[in-house]
PDB file as gemmi writes it, atoms N, CA and C in Angstrom:
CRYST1    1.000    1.000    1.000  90.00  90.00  90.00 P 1                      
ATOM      1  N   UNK A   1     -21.061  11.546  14.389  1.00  0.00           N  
ATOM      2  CA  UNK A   1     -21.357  10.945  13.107  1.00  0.00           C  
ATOM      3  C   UNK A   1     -20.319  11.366  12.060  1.00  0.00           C  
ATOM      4  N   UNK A   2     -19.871  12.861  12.011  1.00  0.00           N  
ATOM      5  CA  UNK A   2     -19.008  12.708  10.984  1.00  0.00           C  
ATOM      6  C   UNK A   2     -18.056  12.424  11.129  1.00  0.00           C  
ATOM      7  N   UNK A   3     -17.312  12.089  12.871  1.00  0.00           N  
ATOM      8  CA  UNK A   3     -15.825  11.756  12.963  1.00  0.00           C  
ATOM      9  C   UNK A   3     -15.715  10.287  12.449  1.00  0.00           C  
ATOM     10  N   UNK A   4     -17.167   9.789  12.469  1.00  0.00           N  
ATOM     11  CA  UNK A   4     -17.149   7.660  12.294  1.00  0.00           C  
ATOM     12  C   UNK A   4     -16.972   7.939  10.421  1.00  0.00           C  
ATOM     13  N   UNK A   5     -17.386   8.542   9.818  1.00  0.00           N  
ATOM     14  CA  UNK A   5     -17.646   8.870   8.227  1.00  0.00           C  
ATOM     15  C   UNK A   5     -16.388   9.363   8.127  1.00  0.00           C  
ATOM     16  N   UNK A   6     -15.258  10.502   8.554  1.00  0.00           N  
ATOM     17  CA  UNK A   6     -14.074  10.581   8.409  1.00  0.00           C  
ATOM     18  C   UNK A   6     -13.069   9.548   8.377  1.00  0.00           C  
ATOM     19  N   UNK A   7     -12.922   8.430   9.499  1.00  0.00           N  
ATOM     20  CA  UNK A   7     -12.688   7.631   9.827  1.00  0.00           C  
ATOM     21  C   UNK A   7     -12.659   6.631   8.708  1.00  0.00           C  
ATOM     22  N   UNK A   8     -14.392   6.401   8.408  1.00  0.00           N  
ATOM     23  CA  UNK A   8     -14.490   5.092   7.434  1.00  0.00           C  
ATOM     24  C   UNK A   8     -13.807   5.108   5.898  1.00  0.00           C  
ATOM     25  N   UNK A   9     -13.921   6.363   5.778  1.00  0.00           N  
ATOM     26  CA  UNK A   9     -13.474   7.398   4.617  1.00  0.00           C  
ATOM     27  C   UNK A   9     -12.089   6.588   4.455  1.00  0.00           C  
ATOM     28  N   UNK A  10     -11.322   7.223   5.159  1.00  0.00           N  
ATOM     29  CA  UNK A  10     -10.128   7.138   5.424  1.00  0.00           C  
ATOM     30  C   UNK A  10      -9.200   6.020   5.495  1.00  0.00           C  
ATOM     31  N   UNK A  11      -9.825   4.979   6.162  1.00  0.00           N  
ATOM     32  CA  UNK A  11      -9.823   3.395   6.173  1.00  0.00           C  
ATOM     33  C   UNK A  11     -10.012   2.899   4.486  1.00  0.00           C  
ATOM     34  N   UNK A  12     -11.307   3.188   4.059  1.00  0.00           N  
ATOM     35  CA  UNK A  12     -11.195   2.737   3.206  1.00  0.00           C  
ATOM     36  C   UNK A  12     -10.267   3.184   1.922  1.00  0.00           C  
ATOM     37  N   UNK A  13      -9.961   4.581   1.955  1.00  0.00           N  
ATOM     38  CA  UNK A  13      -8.997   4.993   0.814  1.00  0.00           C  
ATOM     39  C   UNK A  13      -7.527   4.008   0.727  1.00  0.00           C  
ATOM     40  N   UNK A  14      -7.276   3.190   2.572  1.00  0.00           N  
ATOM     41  CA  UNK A  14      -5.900   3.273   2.868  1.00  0.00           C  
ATOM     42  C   UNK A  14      -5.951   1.433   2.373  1.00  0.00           C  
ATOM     43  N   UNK A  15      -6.831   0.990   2.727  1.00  0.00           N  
ATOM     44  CA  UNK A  15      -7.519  -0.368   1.550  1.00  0.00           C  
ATOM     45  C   UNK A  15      -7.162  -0.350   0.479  1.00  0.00           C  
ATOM     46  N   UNK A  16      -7.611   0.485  -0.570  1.00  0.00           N  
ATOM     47  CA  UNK A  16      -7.592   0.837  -1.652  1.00  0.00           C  
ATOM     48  C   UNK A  16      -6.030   1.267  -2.067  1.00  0.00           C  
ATOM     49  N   UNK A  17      -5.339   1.795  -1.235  1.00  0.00           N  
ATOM     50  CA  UNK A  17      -4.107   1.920  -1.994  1.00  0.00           C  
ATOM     51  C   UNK A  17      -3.041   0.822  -1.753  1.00  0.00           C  
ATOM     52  N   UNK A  18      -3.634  -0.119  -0.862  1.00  0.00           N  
ATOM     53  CA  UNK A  18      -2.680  -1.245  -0.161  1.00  0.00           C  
ATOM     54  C   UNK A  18      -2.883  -2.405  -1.195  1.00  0.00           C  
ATOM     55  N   UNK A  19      -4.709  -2.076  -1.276  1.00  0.00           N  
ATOM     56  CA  UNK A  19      -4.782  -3.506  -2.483  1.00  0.00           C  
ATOM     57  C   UNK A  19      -4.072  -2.656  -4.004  1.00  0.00           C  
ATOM     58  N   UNK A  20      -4.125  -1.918  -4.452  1.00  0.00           N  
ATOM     59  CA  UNK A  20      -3.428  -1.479  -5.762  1.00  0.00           C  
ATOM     60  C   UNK A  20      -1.997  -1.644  -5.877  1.00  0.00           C  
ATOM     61  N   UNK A  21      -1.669  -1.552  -4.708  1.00  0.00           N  
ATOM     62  CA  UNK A  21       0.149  -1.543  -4.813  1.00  0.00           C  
ATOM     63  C   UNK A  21       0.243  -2.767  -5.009  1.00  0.00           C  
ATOM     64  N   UNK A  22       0.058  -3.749  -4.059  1.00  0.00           N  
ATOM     65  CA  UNK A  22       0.252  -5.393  -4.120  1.00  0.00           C  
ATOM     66  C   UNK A  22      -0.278  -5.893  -5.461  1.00  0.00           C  
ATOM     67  N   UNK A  23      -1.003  -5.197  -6.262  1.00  0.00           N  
ATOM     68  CA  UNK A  23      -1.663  -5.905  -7.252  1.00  0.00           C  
ATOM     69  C   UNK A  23      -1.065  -5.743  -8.850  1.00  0.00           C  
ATOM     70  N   UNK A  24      -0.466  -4.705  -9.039  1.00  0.00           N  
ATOM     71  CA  UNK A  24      -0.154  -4.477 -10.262  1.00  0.00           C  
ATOM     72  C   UNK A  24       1.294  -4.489 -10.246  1.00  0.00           C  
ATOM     73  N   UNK A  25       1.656  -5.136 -11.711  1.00  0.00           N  
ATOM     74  CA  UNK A  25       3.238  -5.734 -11.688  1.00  0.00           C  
ATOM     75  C   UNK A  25       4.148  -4.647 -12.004  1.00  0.00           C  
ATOM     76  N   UNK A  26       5.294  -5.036 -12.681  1.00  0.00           N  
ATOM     77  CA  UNK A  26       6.317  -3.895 -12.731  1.00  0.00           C  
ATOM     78  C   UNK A  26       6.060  -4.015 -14.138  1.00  0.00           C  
ATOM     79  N   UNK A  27       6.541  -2.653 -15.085  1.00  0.00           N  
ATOM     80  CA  UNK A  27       6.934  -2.710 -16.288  1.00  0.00           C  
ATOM     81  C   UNK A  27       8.409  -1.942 -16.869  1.00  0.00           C  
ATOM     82  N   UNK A  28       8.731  -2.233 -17.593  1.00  0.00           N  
ATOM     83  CA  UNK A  28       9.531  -1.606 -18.026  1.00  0.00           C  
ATOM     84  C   UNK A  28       8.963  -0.525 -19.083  1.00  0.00           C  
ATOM     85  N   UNK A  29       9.759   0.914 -19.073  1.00  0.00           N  
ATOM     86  CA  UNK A  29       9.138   2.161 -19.482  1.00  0.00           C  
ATOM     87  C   UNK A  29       9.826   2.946 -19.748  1.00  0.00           C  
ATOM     88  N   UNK A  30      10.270   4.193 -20.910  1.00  0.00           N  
ATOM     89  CA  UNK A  30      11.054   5.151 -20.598  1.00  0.00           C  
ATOM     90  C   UNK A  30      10.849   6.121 -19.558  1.00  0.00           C  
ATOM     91  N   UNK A  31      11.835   6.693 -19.201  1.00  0.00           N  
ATOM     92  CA  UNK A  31      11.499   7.952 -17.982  1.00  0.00           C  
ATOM     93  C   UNK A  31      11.355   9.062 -18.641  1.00  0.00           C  
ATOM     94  N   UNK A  32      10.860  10.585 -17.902  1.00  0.00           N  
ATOM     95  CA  UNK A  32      10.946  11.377 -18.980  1.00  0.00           C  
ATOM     96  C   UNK A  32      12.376  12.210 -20.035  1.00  0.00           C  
ATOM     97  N   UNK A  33      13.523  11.216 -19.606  1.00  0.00           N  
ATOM     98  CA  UNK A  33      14.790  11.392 -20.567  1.00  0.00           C  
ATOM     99  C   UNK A  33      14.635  10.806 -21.585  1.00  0.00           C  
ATOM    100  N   UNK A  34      13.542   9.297 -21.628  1.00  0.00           N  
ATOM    101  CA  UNK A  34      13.868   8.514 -22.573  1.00  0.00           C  
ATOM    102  C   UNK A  34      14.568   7.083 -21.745  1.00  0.00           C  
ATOM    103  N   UNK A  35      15.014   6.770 -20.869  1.00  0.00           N  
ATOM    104  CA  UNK A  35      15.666   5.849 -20.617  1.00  0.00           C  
ATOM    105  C   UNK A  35      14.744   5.260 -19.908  1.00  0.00           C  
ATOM    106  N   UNK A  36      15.008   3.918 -20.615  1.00  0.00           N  
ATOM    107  CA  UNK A  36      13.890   2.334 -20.073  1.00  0.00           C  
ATOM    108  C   UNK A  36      14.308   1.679 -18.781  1.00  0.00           C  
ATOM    109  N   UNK A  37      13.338   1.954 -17.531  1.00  0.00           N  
ATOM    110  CA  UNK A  37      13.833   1.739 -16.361  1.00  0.00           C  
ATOM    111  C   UNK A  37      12.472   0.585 -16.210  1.00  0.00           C  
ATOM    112  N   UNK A  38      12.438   0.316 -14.557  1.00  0.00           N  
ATOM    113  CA  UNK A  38      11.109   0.184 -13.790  1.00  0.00           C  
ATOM    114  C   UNK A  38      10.591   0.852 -13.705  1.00  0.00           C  
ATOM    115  N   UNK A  39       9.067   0.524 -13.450  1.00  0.00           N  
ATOM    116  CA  UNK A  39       8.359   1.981 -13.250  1.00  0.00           C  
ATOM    117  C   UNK A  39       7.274   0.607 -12.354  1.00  0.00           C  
ATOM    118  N   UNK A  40       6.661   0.738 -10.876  1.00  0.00           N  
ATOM    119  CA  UNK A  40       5.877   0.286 -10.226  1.00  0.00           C  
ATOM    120  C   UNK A  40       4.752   0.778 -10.763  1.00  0.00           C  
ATOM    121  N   UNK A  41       3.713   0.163 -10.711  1.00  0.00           N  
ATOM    122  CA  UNK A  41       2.311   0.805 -11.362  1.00  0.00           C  
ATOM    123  C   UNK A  41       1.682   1.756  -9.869  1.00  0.00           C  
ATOM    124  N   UNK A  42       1.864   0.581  -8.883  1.00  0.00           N  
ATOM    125  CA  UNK A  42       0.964   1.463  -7.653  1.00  0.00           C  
ATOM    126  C   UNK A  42      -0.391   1.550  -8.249  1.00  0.00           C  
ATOM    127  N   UNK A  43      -0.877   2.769  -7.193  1.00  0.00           N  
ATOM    128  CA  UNK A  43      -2.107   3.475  -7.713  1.00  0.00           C  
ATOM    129  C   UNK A  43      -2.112   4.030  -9.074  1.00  0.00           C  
ATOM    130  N   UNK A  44      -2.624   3.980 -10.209  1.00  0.00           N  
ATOM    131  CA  UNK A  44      -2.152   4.003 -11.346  1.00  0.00           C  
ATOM    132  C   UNK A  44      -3.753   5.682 -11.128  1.00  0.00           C  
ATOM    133  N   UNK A  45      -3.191   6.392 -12.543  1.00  0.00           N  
ATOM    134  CA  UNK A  45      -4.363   7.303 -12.632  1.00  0.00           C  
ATOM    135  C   UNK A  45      -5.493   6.948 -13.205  1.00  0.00           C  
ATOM    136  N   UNK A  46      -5.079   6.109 -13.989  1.00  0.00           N  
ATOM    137  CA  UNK A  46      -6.507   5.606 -15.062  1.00  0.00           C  
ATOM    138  C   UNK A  46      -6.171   3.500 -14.852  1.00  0.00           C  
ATOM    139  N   UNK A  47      -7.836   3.422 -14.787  1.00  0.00           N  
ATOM    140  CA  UNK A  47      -7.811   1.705 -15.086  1.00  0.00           C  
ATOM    141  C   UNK A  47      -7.974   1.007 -16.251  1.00  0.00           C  
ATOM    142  N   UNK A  48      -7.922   2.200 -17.266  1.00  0.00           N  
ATOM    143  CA  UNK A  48      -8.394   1.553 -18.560  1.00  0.00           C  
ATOM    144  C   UNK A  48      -6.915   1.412 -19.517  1.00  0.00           C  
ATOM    145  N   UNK A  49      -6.702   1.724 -20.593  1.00  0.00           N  
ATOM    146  CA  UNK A  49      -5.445   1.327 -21.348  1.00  0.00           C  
ATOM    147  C   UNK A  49      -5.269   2.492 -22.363  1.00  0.00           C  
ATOM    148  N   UNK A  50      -6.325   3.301 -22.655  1.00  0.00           N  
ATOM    149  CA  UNK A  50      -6.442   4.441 -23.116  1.00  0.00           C  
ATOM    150  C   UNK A  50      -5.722   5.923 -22.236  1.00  0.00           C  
ATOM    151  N   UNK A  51      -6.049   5.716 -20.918  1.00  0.00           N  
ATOM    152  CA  UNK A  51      -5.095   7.195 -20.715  1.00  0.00           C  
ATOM    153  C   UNK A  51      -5.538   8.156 -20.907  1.00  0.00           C  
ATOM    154  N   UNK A  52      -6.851   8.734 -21.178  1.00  0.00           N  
ATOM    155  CA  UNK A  52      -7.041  10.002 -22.400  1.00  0.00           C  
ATOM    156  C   UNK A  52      -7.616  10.957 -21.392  1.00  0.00           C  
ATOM    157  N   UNK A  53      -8.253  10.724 -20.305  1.00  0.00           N  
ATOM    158  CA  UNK A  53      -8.932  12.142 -19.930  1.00  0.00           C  
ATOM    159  C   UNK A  53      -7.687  12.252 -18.720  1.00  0.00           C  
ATOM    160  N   UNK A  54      -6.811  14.104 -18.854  1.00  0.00           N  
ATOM    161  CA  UNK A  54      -6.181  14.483 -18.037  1.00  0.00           C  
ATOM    162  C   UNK A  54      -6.047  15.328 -18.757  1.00  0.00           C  
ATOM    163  N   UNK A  55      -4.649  16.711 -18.215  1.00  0.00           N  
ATOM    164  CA  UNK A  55      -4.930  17.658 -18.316  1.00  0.00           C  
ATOM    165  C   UNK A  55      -4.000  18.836 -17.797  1.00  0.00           C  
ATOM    166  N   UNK A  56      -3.871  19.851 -17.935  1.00  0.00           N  
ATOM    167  CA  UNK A  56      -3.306  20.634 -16.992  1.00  0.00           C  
ATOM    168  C   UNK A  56      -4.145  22.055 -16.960  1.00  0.00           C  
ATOM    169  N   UNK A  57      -4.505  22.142 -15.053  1.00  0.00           N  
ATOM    170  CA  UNK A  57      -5.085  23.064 -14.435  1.00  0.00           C  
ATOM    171  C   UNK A  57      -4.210  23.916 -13.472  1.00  0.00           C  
ATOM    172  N   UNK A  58      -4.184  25.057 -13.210  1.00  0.00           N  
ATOM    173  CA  UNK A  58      -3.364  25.829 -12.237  1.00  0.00           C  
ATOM    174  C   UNK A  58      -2.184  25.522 -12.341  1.00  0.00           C  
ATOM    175  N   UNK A  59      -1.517  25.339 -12.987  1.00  0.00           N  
ATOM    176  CA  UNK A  59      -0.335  25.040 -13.458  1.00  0.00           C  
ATOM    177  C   UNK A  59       0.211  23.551 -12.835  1.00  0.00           C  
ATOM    178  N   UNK A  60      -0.511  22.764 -13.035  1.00  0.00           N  
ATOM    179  CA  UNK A  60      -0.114  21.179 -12.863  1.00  0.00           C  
ATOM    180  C   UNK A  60      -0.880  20.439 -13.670  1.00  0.00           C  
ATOM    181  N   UNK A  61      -0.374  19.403 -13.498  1.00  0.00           N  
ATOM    182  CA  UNK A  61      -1.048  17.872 -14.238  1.00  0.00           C  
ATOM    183  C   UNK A  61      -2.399  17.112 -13.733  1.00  0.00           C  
ATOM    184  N   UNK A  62      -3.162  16.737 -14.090  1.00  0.00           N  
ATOM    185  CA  UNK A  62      -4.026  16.250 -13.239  1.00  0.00           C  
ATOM    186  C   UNK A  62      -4.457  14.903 -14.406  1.00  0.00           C  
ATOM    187  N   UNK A  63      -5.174  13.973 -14.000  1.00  0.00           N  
ATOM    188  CA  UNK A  63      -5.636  13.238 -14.303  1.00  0.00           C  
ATOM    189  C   UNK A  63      -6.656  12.000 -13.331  1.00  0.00           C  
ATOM    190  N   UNK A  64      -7.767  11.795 -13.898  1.00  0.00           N  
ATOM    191  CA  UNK A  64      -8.689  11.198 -13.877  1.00  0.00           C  
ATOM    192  C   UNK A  64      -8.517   9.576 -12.995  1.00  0.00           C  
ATOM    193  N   UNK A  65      -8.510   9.516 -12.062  1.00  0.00           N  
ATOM    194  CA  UNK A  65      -8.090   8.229 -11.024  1.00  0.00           C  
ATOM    195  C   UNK A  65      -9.608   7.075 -10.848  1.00  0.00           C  
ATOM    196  N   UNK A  66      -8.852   6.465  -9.518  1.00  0.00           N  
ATOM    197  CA  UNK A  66     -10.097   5.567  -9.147  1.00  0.00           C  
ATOM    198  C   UNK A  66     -10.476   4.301  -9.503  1.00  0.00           C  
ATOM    199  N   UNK A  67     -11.231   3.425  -9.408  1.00  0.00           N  
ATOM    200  CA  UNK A  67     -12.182   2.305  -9.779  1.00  0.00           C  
ATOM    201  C   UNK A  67     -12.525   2.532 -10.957  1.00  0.00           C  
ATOM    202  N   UNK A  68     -13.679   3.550 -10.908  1.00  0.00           N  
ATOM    203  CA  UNK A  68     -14.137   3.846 -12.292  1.00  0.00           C  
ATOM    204  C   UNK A  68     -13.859   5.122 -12.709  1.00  0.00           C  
ATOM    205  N   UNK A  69     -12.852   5.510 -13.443  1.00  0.00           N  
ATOM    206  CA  UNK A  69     -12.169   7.054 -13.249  1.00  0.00           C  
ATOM    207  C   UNK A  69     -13.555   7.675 -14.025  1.00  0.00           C  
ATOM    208  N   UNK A  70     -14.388   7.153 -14.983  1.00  0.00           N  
ATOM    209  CA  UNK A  70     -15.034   7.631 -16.128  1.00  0.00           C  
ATOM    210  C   UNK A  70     -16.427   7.858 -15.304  1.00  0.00           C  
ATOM    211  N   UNK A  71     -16.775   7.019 -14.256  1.00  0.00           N  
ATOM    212  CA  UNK A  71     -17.879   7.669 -13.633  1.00  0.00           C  
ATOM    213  C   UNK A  71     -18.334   8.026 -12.350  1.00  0.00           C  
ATOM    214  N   UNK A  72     -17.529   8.027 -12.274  1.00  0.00           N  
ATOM    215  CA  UNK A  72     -17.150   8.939 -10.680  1.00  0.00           C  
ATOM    216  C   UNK A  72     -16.435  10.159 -10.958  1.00  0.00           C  
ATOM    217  N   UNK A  73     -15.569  10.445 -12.079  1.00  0.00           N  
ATOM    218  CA  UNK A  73     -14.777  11.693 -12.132  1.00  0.00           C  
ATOM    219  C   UNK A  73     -13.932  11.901 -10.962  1.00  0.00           C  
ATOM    220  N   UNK A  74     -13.715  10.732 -10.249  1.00  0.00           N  
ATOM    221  CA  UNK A  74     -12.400  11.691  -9.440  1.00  0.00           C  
ATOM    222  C   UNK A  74     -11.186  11.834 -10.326  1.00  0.00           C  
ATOM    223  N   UNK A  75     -10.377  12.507  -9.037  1.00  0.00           N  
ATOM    224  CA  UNK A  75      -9.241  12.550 -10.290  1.00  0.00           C  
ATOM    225  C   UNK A  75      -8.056  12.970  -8.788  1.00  0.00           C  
ATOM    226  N   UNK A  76      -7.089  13.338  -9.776  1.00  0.00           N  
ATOM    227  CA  UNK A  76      -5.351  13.723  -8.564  1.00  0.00           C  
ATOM    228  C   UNK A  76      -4.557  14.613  -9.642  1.00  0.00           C  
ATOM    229  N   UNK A  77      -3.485  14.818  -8.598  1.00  0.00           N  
ATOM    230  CA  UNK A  77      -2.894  15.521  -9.239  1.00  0.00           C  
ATOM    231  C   UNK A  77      -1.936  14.575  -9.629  1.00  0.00           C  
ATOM    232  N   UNK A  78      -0.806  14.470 -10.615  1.00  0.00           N  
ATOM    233  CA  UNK A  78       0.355  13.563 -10.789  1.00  0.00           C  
ATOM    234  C   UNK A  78       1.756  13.820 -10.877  1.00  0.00           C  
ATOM    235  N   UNK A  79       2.123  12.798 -10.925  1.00  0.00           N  
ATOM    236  CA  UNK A  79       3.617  12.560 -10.448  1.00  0.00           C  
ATOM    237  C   UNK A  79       4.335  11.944 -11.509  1.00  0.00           C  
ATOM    238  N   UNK A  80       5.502  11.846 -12.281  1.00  0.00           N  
ATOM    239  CA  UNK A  80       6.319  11.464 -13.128  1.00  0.00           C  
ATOM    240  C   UNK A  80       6.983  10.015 -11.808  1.00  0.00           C  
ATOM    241  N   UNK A  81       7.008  10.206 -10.995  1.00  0.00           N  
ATOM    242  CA  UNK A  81       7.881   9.200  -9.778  1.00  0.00           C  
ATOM    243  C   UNK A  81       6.736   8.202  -9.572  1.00  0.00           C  
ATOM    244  N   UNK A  82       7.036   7.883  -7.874  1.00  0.00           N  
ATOM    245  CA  UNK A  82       6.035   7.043  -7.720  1.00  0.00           C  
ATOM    246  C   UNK A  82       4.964   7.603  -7.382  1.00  0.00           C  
ATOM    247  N   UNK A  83       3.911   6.581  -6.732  1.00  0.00           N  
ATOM    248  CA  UNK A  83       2.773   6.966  -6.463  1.00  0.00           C  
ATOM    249  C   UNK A  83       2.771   7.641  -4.688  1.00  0.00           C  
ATOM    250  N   UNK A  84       2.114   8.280  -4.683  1.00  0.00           N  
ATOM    251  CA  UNK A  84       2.404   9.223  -3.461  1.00  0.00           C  
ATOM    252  C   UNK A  84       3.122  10.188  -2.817  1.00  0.00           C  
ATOM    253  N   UNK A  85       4.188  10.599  -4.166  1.00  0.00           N  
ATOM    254  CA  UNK A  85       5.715  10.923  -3.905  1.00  0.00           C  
ATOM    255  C   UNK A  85       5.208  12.367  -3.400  1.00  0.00           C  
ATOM    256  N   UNK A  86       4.045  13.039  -3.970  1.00  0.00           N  
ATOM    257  CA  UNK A  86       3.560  14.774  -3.405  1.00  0.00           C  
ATOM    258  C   UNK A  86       4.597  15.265  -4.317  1.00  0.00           C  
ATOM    259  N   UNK A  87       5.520  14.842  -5.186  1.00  0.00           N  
ATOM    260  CA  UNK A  87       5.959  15.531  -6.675  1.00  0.00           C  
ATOM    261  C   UNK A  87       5.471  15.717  -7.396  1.00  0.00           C  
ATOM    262  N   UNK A  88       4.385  17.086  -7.713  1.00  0.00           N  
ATOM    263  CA  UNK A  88       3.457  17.411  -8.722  1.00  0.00           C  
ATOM    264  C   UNK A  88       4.558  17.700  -9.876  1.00  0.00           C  
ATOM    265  N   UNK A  89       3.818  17.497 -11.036  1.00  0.00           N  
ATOM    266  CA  UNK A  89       4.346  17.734 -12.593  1.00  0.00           C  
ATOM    267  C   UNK A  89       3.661  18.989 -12.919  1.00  0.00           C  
ATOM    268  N   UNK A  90       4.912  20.250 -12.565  1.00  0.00           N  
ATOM    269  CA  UNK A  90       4.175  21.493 -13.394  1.00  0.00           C  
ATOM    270  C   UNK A  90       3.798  21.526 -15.231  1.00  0.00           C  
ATOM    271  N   UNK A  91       3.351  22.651 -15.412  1.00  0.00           N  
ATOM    272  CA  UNK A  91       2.338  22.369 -16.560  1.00  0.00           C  
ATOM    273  C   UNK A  91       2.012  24.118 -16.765  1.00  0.00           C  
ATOM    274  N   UNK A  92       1.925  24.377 -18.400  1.00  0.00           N  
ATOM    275  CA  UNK A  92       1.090  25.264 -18.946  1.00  0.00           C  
ATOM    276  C   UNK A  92       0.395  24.887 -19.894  1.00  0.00           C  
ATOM    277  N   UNK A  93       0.129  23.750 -20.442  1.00  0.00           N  
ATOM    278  CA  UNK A  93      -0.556  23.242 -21.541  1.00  0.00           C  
ATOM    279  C   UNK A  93      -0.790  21.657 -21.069  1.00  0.00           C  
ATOM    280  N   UNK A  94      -2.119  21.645 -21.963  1.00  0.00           N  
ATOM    281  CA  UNK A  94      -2.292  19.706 -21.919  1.00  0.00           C  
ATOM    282  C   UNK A  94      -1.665  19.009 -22.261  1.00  0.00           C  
ATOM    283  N   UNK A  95      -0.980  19.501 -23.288  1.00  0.00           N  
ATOM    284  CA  UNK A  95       0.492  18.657 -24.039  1.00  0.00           C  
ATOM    285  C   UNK A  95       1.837  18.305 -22.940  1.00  0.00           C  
ATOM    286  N   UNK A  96       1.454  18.738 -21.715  1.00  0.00           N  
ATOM    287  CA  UNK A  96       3.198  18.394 -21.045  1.00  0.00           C  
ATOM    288  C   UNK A  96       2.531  17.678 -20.317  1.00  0.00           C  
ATOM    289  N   UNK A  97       1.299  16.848 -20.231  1.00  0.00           N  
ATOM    290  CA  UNK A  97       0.816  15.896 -19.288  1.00  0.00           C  
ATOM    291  C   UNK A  97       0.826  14.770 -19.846  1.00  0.00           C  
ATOM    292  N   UNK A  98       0.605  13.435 -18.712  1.00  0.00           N  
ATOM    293  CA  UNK A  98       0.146  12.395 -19.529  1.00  0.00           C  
ATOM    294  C   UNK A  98      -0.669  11.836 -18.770  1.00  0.00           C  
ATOM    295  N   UNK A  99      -1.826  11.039 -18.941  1.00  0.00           N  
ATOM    296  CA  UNK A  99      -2.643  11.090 -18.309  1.00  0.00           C  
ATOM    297  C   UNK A  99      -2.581   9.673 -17.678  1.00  0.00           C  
ATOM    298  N   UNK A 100      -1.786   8.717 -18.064  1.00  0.00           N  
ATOM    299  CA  UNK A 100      -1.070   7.524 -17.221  1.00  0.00           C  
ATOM    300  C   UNK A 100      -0.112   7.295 -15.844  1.00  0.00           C  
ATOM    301  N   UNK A 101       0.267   8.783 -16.080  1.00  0.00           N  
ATOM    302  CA  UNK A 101       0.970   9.018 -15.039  1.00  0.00           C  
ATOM    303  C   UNK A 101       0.543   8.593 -13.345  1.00  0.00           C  
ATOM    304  N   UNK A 102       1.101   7.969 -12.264  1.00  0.00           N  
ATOM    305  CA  UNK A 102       0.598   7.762 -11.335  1.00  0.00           C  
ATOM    306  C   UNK A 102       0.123   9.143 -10.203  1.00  0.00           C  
ATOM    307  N   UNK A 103      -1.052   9.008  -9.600  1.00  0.00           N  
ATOM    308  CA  UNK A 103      -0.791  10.188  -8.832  1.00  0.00           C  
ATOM    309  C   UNK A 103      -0.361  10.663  -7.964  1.00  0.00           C  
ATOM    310  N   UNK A 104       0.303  11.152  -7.454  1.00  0.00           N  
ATOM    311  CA  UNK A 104       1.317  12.058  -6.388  1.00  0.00           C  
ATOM    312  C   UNK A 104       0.444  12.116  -4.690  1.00  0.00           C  
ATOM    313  N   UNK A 105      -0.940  12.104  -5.243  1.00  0.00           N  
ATOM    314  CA  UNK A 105      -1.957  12.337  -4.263  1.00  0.00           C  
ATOM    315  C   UNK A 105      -2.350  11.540  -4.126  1.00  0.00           C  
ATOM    316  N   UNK A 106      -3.651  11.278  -3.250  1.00  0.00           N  
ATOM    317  CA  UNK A 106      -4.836  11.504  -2.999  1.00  0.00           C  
ATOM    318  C   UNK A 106      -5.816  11.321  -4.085  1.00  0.00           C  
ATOM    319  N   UNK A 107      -6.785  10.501  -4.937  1.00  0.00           N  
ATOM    320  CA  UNK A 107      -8.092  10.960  -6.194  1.00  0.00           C  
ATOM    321  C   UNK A 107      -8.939  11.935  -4.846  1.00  0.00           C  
ATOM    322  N   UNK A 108      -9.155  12.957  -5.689  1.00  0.00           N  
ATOM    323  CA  UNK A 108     -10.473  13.820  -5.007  1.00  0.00           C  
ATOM    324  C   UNK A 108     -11.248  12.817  -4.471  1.00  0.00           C  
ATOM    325  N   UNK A 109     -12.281  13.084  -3.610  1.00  0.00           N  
ATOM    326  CA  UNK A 109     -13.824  12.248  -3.479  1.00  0.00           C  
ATOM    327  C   UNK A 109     -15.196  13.421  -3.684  1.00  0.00           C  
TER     328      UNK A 109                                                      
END                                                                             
């Protein structure tokens, strides 16, 4: 039973990041120099337009992911790159985060 629940788990996260990539367009954005590039949305951290709940814990970035980031509370760690890159954004304060940022990870479950 829990290898079929690992499994379904798993399937479905890999859904979820296949439909997000295909779905959201490109924008143009500064990087963190300042210079206006592409930036792919991907798995984005937040679905709303606000951005506001993220953070920095253990010395990284984190922010609030998902469907409904606001009631489910998952969340990831993030990435200044793309989405999945496993390039965490170190951090000693909330101020060097942003909470738009895509995540590097995984959202918790």
């Amino acid at each position: 039973m829990l290898k079929a629940t690992i499994i379904f788990v798993g399937v479905a996260v890999l859904l979820c990041i296949i439909r997000d990539i295909n779905s959201h367009p490109t924008l143009e954005v500064p990087n963190a120099e300042g210079v206006v590039g592409n930036e792919e949305h991907g798995n984005r951290t937040r679905r709303s337009l606000s951005c506001t709940n993220y953070g920095c814990h253990k010395n990284s970035c984190w922010a609030y992911c998902g469907t409904k980031p606001e009631a489910h509370r998952e969340w990831c760690w993030t990435t200044r790159g793309i989405t999945w890159d496993l390039q965490y954004v170190g951090c000693t304060s909330d101020a060097q985060c942003d909470g738009c940022w895509s995540c590097a990870g995984a959202c918790s479950l």
